[in-house]
N, C-alpha and C positions, 0 to 999 in steps of 0.2 A: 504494500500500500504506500505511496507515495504522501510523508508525511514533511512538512515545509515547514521553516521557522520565517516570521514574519515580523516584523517590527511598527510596531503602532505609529503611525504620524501625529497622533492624539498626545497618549501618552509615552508612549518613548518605550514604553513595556515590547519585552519580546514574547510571543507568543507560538505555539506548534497548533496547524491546522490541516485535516488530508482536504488535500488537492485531487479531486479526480475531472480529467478532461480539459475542457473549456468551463468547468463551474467558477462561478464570482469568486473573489475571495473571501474568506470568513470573517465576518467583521471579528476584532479585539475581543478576548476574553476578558477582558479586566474594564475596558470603560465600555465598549460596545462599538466604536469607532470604524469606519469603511475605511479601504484602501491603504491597506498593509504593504508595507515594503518586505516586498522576500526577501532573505539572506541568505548567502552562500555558507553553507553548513557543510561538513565530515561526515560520515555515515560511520555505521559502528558495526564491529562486528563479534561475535560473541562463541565463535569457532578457537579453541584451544585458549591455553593463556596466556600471559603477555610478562614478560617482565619489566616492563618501561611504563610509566604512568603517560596517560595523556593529559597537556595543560589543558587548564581550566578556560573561563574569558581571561581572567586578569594574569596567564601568564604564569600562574604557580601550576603542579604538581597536581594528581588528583588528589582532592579534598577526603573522599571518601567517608564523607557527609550526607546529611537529610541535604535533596535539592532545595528545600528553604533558608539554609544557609546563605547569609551574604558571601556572595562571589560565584554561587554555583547559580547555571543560567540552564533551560533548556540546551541539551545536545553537550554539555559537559559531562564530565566522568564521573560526578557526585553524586552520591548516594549506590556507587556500582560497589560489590563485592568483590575484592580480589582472593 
């Protein structure tokens, strides 16, 4: 399933919405806002394990945290089990 991270032009929030087709975009989960800016996002993959963390947004190490931790974003490695 073709899942997109999007960036509110409202509130600046990033958001994950499936994409299928030519469907509108999904308005903002957080304010309700139209016309999401897609971002170029990594895919993940969950085949064997890894020895190397992947960084977060800001650049650090994975958190290996609740994603509601400040710094972990949609499409980070926080809250993953190693």
């Amino acid at each position: 399933m073709p899942i997109y991270e999007y960036k509110c032009p409202s509130c600046g929030k990033v958001y994950e919405a499936l994409q299928i087709g030519d469907a509108p975009v999904q308005p903002c989960e957080f304010c309700g806002a139209e016309g999401g800016e897609r971002l170029l996002s990594t895919s993940a993959s969950s085949v064997g394990r890894s020895t190397f963390r992947t960084p977060d947004a800001g650049g650090r190490g994975c958190c290996g945290s609740r994603p509601s931790d400040k710094g972990c974003v949609p499409g980070s490695c926080c809250g993953k089990v190693h």
